[in-house]
C-alpha positions in Angstrom: 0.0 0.0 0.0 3.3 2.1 0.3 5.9 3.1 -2.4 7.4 5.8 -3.9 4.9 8.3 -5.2 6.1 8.0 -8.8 5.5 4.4 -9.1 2.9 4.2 -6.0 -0.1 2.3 -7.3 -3.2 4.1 -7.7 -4.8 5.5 -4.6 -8.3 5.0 -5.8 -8.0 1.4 -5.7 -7.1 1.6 -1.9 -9.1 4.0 -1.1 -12.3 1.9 -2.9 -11.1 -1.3 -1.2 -11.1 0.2 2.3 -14.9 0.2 1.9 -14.8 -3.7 2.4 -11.9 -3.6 4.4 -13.5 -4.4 8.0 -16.1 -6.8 7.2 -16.1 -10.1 9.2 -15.7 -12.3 7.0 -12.8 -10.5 5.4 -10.9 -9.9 8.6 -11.8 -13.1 9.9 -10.7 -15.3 7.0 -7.4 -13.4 5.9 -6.5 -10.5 8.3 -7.0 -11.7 12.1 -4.7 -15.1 11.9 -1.8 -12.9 10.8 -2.4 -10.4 13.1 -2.6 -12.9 16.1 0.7 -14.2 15.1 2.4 -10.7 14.6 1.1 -10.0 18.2 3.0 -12.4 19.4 6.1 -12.1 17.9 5.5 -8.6 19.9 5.2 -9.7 23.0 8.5 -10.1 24.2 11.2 -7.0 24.5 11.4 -3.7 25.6 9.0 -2.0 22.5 8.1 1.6 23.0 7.9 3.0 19.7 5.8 0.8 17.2 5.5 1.6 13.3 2.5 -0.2 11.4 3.8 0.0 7.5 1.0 -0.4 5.2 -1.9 -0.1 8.4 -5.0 -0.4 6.2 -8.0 0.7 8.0 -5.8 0.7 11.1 -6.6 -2.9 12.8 -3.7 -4.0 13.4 -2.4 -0.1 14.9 -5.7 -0.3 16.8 -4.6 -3.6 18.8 -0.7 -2.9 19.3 -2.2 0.7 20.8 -4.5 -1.2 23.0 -2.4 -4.3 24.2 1.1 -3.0 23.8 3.5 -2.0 26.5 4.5 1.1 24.0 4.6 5.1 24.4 3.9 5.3 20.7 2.1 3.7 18.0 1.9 4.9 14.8 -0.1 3.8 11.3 0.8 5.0 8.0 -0.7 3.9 4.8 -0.8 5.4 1.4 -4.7 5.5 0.8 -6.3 8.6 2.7 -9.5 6.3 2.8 -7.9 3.6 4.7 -6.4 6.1 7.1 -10.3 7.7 7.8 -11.3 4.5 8.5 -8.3 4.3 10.8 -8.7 7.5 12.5 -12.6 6.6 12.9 -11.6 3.8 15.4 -10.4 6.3 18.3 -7.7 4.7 19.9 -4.3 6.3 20.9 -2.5 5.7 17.2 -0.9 8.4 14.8 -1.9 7.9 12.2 0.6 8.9 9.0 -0.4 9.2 5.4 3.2 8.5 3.8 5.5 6.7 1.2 7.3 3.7 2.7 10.7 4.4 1.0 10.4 8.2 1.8 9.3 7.7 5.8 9.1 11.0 7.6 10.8 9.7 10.9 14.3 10.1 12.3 17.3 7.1 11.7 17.2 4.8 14.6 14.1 6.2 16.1 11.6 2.5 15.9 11.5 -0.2 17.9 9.9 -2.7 15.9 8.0 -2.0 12.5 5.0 -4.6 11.5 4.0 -4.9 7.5 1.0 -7.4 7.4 -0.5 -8.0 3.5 1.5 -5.4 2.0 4.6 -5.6 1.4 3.6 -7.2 -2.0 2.4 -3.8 -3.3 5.8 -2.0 -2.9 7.0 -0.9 -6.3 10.6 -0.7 -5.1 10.9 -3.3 -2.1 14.6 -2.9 -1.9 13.9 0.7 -1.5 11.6 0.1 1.7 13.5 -2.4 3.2 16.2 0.1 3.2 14.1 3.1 4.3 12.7 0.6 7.3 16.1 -0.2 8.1 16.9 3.4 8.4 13.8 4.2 11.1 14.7 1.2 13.6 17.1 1.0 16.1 20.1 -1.2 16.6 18.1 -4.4 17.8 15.0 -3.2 15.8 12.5 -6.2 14.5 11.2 -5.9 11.4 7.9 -7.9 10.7 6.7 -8.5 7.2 3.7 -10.9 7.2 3.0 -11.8 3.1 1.8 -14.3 0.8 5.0 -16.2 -0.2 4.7 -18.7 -3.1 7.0 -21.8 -3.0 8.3 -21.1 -6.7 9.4 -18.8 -8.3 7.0 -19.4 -11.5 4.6 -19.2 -9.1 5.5 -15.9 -8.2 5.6 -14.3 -11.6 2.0 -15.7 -12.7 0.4 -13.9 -9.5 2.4 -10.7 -10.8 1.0 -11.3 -14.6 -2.7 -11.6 -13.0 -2.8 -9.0 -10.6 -1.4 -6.8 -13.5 -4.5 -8.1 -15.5 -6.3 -6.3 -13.0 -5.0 -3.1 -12.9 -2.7 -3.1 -9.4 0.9 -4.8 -10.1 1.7 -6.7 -6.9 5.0 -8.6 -6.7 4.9 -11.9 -3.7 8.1 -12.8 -2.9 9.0 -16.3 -1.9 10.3 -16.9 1.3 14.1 -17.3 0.0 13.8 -14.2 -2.0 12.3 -12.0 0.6 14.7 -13.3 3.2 17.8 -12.5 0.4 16.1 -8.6 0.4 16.2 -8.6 3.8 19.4 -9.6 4.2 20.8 -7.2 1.6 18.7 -4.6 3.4 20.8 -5.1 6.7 19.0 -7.5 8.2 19.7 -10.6 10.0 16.5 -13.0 9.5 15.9 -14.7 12.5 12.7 -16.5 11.8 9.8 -17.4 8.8 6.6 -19.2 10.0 3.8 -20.3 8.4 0.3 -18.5 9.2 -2.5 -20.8 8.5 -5.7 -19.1 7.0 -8.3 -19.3 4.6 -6.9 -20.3 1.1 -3.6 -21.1 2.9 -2.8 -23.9 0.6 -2.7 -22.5 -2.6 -1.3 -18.7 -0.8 0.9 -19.7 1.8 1.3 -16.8 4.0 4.5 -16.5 6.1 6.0 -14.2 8.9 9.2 -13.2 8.4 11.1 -11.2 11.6 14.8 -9.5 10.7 16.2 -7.8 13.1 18.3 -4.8 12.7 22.1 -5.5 13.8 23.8 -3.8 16.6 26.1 -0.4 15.6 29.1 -1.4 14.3 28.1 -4.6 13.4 28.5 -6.2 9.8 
């Protein structure tokens, strides 16, 4: 839902699918599973500042506001219709409307960053993993929860068919998203499987990096 401006895909789209966005069934069957396993990869560690990249309609903010043992929690998305949704919700969350390669936030200033279901729409991953690596601190988790396909082939025939339909997405597998990561800074620690409607044929994975100590690498 992030990317540079000049690529980013088309707001409208976002903005349109935020309408649907909090349904039940829709948060049951592919947001909530993800979410509960992103929770609690949180719950250990001393985590103040929280950044939700890619917040949607703010559900995932909404619960790391309420449960988390954090001074700050911020949401930024790219679709000023997600983010009214968001903001509708109340709860003690900034909310951000931003470019995820082009983050408004000081270096080393995060404790942990979350990306659930959208790190696929970045046009310039590279460039965000980069940016994200800039706003957390030595330690810093980094979160991406995504649809990772087991081949490669795989991969690029989701690409041609969400092109078909007018947003370009690109899903990673896990090795190539863990090789961006790396490249970004990052030392993977972990990638587990989340299991969730239409699992089986769109495996969904967390992936946690964690940003190295100063001085390291």
């Amino acid at each position: 839902m992030l990317g540079r401006m000049s690529k980013a895909p088309h707001r409208l789209f976002f903005d349109a699918w935020s309408r649907v966005y909090d349904l039940a069934p829709v948060q049951l069957a592919v947001y909530r599973p993800v979410h509960a396993r992103v929770l609690r990869e949180l719950a250990s560690g001393d985590l103040k500042r929280l950044l939700d990249i890619g917040c949607g309609t703010g559900n995932l903010t909404s619960r790391l506001a309420q449960s988390a043992r954090a001074e700050l929690v911020a949401g930024c998305d790219f679709s000023f219709g997600m983010l009214e949704q968001a903001a509708a919700k109340r709860v003690p969350a900034a909310w951000l409307q931003g470019d995820a390669a082009r983050l408004p936030i000081r270096d080393g200033s995060v404790d942990a960053v979350t990306s659930t279901d959208s790190f696929h729409w970045f046009p310039d991953p590279d460039g965000a993993l980069a940016e994200l690596r800039r706003v957390l601190r030595p330690g810093g988790r980094l979160i991406i929860a995504v649809v990772n396909p087991r081949l490669g082939a795989t991969a690029s025939l989701f690409r041609a068919g969400s092109t078909l339909l007018g947003e370009p997405a690109r899903w990673p597998t896990r090795a190539e998203l863990a090789q961006r990561m790396e490249r970004a800074g990052f030392v993977v620690r972990s990638q587990q499987r989340v299991v969730r409607a239409a699992g089986i044929a769109f495996p969904t994975y967390v992936t946690v990096g964690v940003a190295p100590p100063s001085g390291a690498g």
